[in-house]
C-alpha positions as CSV (number, residue, x, y, z in Angstrom):
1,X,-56.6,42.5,97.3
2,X,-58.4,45.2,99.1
3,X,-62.3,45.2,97.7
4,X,-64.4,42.1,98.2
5,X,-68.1,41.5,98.2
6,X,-70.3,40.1,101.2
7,X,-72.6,36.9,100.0
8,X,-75.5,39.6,99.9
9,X,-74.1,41.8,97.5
10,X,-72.1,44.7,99.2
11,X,-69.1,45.9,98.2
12,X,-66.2,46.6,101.3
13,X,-63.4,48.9,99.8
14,X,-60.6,48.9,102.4
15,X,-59.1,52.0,100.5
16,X,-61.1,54.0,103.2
17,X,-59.5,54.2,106.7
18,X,-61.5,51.9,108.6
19,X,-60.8,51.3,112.2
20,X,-59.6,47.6,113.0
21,X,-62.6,47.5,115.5
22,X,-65.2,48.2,112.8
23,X,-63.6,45.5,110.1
24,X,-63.8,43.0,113.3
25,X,-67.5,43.6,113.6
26,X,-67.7,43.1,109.6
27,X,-65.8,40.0,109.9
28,X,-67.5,38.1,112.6
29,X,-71.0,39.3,110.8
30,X,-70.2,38.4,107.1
31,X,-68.6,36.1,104.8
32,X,-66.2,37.7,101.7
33,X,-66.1,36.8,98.2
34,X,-63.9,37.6,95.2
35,X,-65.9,39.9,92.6
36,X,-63.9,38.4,90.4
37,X,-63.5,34.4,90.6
38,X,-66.7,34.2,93.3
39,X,-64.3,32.2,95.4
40,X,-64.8,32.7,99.1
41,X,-62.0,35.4,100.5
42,X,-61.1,35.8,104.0
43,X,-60.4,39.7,105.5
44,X,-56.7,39.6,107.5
45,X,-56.8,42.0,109.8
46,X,-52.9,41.7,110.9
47,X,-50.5,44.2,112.6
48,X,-47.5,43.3,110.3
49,X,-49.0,44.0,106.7
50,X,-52.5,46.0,105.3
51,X,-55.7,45.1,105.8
52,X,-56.1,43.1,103.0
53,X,-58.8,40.0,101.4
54,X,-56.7,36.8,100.4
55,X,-58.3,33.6,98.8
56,X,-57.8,30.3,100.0
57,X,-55.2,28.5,98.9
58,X,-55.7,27.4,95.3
59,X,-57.9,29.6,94.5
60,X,-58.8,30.5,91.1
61,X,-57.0,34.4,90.8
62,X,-55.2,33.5,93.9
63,X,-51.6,33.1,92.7
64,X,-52.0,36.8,90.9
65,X,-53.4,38.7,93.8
66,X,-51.6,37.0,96.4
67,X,-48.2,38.1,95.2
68,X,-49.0,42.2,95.6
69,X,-46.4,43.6,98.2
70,X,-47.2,45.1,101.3
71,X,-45.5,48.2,99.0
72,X,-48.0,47.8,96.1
73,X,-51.0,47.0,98.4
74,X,-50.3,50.6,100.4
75,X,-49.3,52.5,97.2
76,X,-52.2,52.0,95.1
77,X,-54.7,52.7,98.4
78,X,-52.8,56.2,99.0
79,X,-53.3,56.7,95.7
80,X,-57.1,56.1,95.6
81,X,-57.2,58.2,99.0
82,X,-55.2,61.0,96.7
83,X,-57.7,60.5,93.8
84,X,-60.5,60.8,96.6
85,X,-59.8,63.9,98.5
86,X,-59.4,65.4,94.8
87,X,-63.2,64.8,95.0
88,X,-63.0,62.3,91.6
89,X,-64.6,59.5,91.1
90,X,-62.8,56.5,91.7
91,X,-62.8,52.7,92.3
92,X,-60.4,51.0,93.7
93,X,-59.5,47.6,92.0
94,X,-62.9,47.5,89.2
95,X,-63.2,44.7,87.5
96,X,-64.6,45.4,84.0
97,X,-65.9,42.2,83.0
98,X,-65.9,42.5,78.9
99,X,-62.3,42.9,78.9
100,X,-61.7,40.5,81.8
101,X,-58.8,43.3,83.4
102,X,-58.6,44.8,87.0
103,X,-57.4,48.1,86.9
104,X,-55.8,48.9,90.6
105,X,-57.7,52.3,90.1
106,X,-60.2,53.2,87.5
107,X,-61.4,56.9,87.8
108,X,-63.4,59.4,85.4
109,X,-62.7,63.1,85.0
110,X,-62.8,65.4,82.2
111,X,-65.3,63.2,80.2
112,X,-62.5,60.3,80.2
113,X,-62.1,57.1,81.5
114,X,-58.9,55.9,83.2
115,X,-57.4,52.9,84.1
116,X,-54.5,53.7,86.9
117,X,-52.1,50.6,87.3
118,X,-49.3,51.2,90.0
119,X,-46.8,48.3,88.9
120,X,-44.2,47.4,91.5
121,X,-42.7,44.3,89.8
122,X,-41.2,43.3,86.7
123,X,-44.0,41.9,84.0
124,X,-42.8,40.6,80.7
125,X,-43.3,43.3,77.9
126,X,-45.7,41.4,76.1
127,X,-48.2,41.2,79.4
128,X,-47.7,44.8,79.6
129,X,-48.2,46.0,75.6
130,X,-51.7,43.5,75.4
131,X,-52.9,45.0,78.7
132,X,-52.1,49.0,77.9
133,X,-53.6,48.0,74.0
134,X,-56.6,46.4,75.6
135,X,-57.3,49.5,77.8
136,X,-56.9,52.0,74.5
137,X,-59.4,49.7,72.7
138,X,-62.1,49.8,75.0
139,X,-62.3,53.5,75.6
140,X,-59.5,53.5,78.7
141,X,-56.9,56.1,79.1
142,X,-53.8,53.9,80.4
143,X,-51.9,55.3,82.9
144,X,-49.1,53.4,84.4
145,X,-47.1,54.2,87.7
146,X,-43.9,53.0,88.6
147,X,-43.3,51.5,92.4
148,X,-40.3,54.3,92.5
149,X,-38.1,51.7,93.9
150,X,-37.3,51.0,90.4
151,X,-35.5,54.0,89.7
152,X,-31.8,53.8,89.7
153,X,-30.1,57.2,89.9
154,X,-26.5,56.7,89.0
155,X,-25.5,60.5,88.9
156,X,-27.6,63.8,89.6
157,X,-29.1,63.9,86.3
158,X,-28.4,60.4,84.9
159,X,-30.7,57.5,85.4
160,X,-30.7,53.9,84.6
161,X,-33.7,53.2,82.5
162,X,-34.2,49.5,80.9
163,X,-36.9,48.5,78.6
164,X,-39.3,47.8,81.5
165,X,-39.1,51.8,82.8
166,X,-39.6,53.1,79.2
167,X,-42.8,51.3,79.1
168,X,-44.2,53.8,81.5
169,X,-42.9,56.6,79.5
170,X,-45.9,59.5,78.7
171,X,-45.8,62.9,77.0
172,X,-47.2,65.9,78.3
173,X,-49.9,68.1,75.9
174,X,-46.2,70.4,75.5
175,X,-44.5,66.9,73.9
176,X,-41.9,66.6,76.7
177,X,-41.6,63.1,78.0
178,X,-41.7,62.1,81.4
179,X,-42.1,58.6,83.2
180,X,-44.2,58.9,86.6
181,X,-43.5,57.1,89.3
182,X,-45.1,56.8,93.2
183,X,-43.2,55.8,96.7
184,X,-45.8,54.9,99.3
185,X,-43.1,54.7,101.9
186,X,-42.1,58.5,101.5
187,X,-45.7,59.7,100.1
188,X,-44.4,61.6,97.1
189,X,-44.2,61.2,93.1
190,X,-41.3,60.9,91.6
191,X,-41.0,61.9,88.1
192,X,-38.7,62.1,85.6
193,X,-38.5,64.6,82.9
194,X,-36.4,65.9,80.1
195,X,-35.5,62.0,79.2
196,X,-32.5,61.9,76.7
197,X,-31.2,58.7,76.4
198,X,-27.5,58.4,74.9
199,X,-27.2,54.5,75.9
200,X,-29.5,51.3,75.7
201,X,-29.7,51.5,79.6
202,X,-28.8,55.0,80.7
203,X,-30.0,59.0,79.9
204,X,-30.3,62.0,81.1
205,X,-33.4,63.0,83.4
206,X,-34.4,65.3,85.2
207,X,-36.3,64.5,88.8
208,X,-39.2,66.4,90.1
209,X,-40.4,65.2,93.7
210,X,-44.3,66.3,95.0
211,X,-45.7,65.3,98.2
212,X,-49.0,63.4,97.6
213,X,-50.7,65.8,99.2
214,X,-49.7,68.7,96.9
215,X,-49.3,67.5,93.3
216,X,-53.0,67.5,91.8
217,X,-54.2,64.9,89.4
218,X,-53.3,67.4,86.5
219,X,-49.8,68.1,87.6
220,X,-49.7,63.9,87.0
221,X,-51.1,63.7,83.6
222,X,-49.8,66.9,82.2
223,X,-46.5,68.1,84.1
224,X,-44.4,71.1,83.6
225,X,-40.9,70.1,82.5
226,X,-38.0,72.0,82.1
227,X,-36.3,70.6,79.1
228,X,-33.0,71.3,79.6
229,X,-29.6,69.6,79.3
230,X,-25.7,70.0,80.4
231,X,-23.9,70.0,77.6
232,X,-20.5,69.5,78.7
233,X,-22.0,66.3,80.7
234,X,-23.7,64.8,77.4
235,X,-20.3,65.3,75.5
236,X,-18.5,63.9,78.5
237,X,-20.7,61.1,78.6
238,X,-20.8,60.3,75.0
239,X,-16.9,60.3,75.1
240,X,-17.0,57.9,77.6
241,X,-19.9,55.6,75.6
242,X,-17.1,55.5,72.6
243,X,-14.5,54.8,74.9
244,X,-15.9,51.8,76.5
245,X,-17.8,50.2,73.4
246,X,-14.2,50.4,71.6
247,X,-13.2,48.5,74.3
248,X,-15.8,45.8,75.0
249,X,-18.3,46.0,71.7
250,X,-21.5,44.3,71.1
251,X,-22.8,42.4,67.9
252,X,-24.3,45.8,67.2
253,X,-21.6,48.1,68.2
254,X,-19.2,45.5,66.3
255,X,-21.3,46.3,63.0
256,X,-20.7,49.5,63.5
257,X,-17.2,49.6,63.6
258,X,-16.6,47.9,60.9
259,X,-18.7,50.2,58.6
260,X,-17.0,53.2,59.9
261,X,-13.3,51.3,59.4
262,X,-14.8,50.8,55.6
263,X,-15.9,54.3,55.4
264,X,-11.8,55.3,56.5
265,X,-13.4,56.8,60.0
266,X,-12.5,57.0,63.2
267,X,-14.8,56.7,66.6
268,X,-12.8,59.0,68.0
269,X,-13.0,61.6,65.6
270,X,-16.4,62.0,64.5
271,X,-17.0,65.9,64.4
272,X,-19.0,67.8,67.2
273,X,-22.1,67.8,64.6
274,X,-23.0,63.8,65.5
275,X,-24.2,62.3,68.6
276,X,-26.4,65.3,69.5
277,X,-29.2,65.5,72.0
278,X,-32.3,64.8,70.4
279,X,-36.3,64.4,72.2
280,X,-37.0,61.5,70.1
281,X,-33.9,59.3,70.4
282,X,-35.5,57.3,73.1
283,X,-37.7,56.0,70.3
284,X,-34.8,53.7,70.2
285,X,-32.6,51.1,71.7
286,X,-29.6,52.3,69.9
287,X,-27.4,55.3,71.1
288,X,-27.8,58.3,68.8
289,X,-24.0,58.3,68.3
290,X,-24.7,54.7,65.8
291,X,-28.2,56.2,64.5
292,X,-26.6,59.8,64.1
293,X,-24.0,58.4,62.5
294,X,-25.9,56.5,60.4
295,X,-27.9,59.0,58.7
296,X,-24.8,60.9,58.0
297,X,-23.4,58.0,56.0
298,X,-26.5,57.6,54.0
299,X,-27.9,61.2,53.5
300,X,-24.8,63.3,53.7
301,X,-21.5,61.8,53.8
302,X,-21.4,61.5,50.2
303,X,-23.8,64.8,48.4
304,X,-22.3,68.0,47.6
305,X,-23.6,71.5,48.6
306,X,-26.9,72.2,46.6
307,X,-27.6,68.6,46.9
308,X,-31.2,67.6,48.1
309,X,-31.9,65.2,51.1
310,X,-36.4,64.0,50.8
311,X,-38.1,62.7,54.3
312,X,-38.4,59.4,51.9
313,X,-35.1,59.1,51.9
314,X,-34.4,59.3,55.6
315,X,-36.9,56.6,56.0
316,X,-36.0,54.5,53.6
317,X,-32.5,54.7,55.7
318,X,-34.1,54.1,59.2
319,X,-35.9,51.1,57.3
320,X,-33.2,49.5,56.1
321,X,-31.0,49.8,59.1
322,X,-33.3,48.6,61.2
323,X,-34.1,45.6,58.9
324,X,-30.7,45.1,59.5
325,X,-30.7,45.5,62.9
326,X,-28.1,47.9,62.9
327,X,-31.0,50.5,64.8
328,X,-33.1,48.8,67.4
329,X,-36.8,50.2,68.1
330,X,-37.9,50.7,71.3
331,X,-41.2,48.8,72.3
332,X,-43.3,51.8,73.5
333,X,-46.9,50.6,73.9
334,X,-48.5,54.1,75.0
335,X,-46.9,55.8,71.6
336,X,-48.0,52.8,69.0
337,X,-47.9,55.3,66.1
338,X,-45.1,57.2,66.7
339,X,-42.9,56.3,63.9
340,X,-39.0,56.4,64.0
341,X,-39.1,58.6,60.9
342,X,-40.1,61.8,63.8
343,X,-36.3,61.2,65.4
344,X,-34.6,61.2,62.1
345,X,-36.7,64.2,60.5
346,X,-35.8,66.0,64.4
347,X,-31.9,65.7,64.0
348,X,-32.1,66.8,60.1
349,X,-34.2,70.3,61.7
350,X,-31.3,70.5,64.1
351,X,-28.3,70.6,61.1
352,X,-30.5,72.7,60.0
353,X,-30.6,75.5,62.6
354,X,-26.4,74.4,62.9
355,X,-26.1,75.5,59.4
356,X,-25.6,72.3,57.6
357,X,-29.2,72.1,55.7
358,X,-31.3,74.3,54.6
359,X,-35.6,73.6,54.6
360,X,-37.0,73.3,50.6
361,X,-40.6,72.8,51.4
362,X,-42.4,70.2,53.6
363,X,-40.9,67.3,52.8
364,X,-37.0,68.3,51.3
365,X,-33.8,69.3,53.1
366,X,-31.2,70.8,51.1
367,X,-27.0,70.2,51.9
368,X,-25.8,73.7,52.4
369,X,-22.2,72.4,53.7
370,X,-20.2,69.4,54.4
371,X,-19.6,68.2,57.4
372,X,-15.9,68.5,58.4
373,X,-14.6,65.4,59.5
374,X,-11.9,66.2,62.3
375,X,-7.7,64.6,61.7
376,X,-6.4,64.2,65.0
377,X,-7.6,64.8,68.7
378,X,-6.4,68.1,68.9
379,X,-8.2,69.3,66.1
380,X,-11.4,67.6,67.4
381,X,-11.0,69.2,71.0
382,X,-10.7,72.5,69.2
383,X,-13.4,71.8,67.2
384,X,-16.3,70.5,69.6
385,X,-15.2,73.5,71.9
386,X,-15.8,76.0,69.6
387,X,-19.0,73.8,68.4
388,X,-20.5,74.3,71.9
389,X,-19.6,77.4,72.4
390,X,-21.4,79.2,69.5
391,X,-24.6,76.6,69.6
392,X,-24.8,76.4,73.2
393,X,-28.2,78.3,73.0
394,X,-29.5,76.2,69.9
395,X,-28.5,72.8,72.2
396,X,-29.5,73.7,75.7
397,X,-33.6,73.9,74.9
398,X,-34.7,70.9,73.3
């Protein structure tokens, strides 16, 4: 930990740069305790890690604050220093009593509250949905840092992401998602934008670098992102998803099979129009091939031009399927009351600049054409390239 009290009441914040000299004279003057147990804390003053406060051994919070990193301890006191030099108010590690939670930062500006955590390790995702819903019902604006460690890039614009890194996700006033991260070894933020996940574990991202020193606390809570994506990658990719779940299925991907083998279809000839990138697939666990898919068994498949599709409908679909577990939601603590309905209504809006529906009203689509369904590779090839081709410009810009 890097804040402690002396036994008369003042607070020592070693997120300024004190020299070593100084922080001997404060420890052979005063004794330390923990602002938040009361337990007695002793200031280490090593060459190998920061200068940090640790408790003695069984101490109270002890086996919490005793397992932050060297990497955590440095990244969250950059971090203050960055919040600092931005002239905002900031503490470093406040302990707000009522709710019994120690922010690593909590800082005002712009008439709000905020409550910085810079998470380095793995928590379970219930530890990290009660703390983000405590912080949003007491007046706290959540905002959760990655150690960027965590990020795995596995090509130049794909990124592993597991459940853990969408819990950081946010979404700029624009609604582009991005999920922020922070290396204290290299100084910089590492953010990743224009998220389109097409896989329970991988997506396409985009990755924006800044030097501590230059990205302002706005260009963190609000970025600009380019939302953008290659479509002959996605397609590519998507391909490749088929390819391998054919091979090796899952209990869902199993399920899925067999409703398309009922429904006389093929995984490797669904037509150009299904498994398309959409903003709000990450809403879920399942690959927007299977949701996609989905829909179009439900709502389209079967109608006939004229025919109506209603926004109750398409939920009604999500809800069952999901009952079923056929689509799995995505735990998302920072977007509670974003329903999966937005993802569904978002893909129907697509078909709909594509030519397949047509808007009647607020809350009606109507089925101007079917969906061609393609008979053999060739014909598929054919039509996906013409597919991207002509909707290239409808596709790119999400």
């Amino acid at each position: 930990m890097l804040t402690a009290q002396t036994k008369t009441g003042k607070k020592i914040c070693l997120g300024y740069d004190y020299k070593k000299e100084t922080l001997l004279f404060f420890r052979s003057k005063e004794e330390f305790i923990c602002p938040v147990c009361g337990e007695e804390v002793f200031l280490k003053l090593g060459d190998q890690r920061v200068f940090h406060f640790a408790h003695k051994s069984g101490g109270r919070c002890r086996d919490f604050y005793e397992s932050e990193s060297v990497y955590h301890m440095d990244g969250k006191r950059q971090l203050y220093q960055w919040l600092r030099r931005q002239r905002i108010p900031a503490e470093l590690e406040y302990y707000d009593k009522e709710i019994q939670q120690r922010p690593d930062i909590m800082f005002a500006y712009n008439r709000k509250k905020y409550a910085l955590e810079f998470q380095c390790s793995s928590i379970p995702e219930k530890v990290f949905m009660k703390r983000t819903k405590t912080y949003l019902q007491n007046g706290y604006q959540p905002i959760w840092v990655l150690g960027s460690k965590h990020i795995h890039q596995k090509k130049k614009s794909i990124v592993s992401l597991s459940n853990f890194h969408y819990l950081f996700l946010r979404k700029t006033s624009e609604d582009k998602f991005y999920i922020p991260s922070y290396c204290p070894e290299k100084r910089h933020f590492h953010l990743l934008g224009s998220i389109l996940s097409y896989t329970v574990k991988n997506a396409f991202s985009e990755s924006s670098l800044f030097p501590v020193d230059i990205l302002p606390l706005e260009g963190l809570l609000n970025p600009m992102l380019l939302n953008q994506i290659n479509l002959a990658s996605w397609s590519a990719e998507v391909e490749n998803y088929i390819f391998q779940f054919t091979l090796h299925p899952g209990l869902q991907q199993n399920s899925f099979l067999h409703e398309l083998y009922t429904q006389n279809l093929n995984p490797f000839l669904l037509p150009p129009e299904i498994g398309l990138p959409v903003r709000h697939s990450l809403l879920f666990q399942t690959s927007p091939l299977i949701w996609q898919t989905y829909l179009y068994l439900d709502l389209i498949s079967n109608r006939h031009p004229e025919d109506t599709i209603s926004f109750q409908e398409i939920e009604r679909s999500f809800n069952r399927r999901i009952g079923r577990k056929e689509i799995i939601i995505r735990n998302l603590p920072q977007f509670e009351r974003m329903a999966p309905l937005i993802a569904g209504i978002e893909y129907l809006l697509l078909l709909e600049k594509l030519g397949i529906l047509s808007r009647k009203g607020e809350t009606l689509f109507q089925l101007k054409k079917n969906v061609m369904i393609p008979h053999s590779n060739r014909e598929k090839e054919e039509r996906k390239t013409f597919f991207y081709q002509k909707y290239r410009h409808i596709l790119v810009n999400l």
